[in-house]
C-alpha positions as CSV (number, residue, x, y, z in Angstrom):
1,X,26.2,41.7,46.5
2,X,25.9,42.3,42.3
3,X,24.2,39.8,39.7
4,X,26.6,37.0,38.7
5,X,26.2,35.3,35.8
6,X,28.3,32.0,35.8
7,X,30.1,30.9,32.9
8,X,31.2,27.5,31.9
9,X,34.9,27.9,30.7
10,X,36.1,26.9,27.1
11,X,39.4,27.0,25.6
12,X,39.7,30.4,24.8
13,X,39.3,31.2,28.3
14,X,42.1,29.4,29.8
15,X,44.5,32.3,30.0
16,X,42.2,34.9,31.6
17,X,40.9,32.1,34.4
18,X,44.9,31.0,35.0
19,X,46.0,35.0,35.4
20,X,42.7,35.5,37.9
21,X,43.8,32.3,39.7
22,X,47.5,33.5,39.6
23,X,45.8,36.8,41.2
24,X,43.7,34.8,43.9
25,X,46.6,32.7,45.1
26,X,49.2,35.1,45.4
27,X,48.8,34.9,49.3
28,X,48.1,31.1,49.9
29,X,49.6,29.9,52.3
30,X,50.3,26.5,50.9
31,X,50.9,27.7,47.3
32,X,53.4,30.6,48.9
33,X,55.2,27.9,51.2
34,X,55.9,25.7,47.8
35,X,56.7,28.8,45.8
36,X,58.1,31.4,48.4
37,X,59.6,33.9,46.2
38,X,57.7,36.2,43.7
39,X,59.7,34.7,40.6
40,X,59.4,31.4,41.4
41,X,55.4,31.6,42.0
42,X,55.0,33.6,38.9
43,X,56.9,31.1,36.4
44,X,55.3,28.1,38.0
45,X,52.2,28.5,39.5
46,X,50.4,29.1,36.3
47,X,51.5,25.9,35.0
48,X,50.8,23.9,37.9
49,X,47.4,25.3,37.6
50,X,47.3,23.6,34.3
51,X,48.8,20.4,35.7
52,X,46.8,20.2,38.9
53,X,43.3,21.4,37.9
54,X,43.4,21.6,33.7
55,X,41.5,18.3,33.3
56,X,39.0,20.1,34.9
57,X,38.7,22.2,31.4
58,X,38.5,18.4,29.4
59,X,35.8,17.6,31.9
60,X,34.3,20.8,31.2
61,X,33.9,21.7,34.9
62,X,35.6,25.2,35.1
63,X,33.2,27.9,35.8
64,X,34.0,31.2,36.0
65,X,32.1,34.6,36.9
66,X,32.1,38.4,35.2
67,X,35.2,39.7,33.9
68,X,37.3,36.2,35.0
69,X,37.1,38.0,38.8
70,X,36.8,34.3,40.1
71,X,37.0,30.9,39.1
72,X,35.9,27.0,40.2
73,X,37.5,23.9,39.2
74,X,35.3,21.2,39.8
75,X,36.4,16.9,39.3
76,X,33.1,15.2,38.4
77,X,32.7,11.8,40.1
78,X,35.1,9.4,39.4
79,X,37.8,11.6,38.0
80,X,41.2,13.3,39.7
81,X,44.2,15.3,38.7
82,X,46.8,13.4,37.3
83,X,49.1,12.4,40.4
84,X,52.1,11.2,38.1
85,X,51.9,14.7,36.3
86,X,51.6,16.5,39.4
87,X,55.0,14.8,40.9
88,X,57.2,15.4,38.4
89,X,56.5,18.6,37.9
90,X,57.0,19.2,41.6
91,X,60.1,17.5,41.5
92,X,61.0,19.5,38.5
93,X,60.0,23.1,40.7
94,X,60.4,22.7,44.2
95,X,64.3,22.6,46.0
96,X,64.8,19.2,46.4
97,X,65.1,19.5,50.4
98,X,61.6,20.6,50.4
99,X,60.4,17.7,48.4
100,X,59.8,15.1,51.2
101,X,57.3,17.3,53.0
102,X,55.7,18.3,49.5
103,X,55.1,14.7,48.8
104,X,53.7,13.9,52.1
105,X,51.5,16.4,52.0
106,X,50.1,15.2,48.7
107,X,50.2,11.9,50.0
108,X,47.7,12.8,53.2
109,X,45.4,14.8,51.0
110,X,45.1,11.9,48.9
111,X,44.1,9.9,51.6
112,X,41.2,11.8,52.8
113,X,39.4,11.7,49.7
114,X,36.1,9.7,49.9
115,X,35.7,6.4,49.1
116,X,32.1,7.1,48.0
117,X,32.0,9.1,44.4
118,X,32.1,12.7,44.6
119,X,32.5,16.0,43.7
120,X,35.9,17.4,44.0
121,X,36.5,21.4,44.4
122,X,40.1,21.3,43.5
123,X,40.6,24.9,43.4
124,X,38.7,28.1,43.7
125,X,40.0,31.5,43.8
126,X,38.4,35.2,43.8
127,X,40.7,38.2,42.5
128,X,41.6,40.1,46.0
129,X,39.9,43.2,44.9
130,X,36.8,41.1,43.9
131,X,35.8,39.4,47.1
132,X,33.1,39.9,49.2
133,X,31.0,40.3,46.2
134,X,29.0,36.8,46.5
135,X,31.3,35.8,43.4
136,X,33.2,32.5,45.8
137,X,29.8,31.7,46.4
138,X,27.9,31.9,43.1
139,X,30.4,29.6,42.4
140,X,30.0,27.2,45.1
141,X,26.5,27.2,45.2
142,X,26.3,26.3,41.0
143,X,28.2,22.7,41.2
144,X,26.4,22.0,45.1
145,X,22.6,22.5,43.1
146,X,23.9,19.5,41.0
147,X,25.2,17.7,43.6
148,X,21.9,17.9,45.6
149,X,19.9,17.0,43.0
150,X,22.8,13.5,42.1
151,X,22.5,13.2,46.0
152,X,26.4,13.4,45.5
153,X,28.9,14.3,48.1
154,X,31.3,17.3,47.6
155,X,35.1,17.5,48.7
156,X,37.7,20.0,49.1
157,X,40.8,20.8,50.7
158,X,40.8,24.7,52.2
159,X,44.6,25.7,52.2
160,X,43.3,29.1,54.2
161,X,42.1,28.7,58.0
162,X,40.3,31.8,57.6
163,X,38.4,29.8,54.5
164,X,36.8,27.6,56.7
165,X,33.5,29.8,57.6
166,X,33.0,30.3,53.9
167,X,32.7,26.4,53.2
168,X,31.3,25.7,56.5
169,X,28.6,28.4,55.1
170,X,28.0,25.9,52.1
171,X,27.6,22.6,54.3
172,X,30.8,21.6,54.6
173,X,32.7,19.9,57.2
174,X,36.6,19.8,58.2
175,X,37.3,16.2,58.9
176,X,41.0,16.5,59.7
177,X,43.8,18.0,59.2
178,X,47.0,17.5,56.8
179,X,50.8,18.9,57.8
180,X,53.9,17.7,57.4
181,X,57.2,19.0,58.3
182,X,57.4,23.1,58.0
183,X,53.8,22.9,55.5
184,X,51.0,25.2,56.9
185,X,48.3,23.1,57.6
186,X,45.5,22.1,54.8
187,X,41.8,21.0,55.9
188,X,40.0,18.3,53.9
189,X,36.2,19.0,53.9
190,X,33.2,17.3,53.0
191,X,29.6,17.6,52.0
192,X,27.0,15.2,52.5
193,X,24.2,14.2,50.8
């Protein structure tokens, strides 16, 4: 494990975080199911990063590590990505046929976030070739100090079965499990106070 300094993202550094992202997502199995083909992930993705985790940047909850190898977008309490933003895009992006399933999926993951105010992880990615270098959990670790010391809760949705460990690792807990149709399963997790 190396030193990592983490960095609370600005404007400037938008583009670098969305191309590292674009980088860390490129085998997601949820991302890859919406956007199977290489063209179709590479012209959208990056703007449904924007769309889906951007007010994170507003909030000024983006953190990122050395040389933009990994990233965190974190909702403080009481804020989410904007749902109506989030559909049309989708329905803008995504082959009609596949849409129903998309939207229940959305649909499910919406309904397992707490009641309670939290934190919400609502994406983290690590460059391939930069994992297993304690960046993920620099990360992680950061926004979970605050929430310890808030006594807030902490929520995510791992889109990666082999994911779980790492957030189990952190104090997280899968409470279910959200599918629909042909969608590789997602699992919501929590952390308590």
């Amino acid at each position: 494990m190396i030193e990592t300094q983490i960095k609370s993202a600005s404007e400037k550094d938008i583009e670098q975080i969305i191309s590292s992202i674009v980088l860390a997502f490129a085998t997601d199995p949820v991302i890859r199911w919406m956007y199977p083909c290489a063209h179709q992930y590479l012209r959208n993705f990056p703007e449904f990063i924007q769309i889906f985790a951007g007010k994170a940047f507003e909030h000024q909850t983006v953190y990122y590590t050395d040389n933009y190898a990994a990233a965190a977008f974190w909702y403080p309490p009481d804020s989410q990505p904007d749902s109506d933003a989030i559909g049309a895009f989708l329905q803008q992006t995504i082959p009609e046929q596949q849409q129903e399933e998309i939207f229940s999926v959305l649909e499910q993951m919406n309904n397992y976030h707490p009641q309670d105010s939290y934190w919400y992880l609502a994406m983290l990615g690590v460059e391939a070739n930069q994992q297993h270098k304690g960046y993920g959990s620099a990360l992680v670790k950061h926004k979970l100090e605050e929430c310890d010391t808030q006594g807030a809760i902490a929520y995510l949705e791992s889109s990666k079965p082999e994911n779980i460990p790492f957030y189990e690792k952190h104090g997280f807990q899968v409470i279910g499990e959200i599918q629909a149709g042909n969608s590789p399963t997602i699992f919501p997790m929590l952390r308590s106070v």
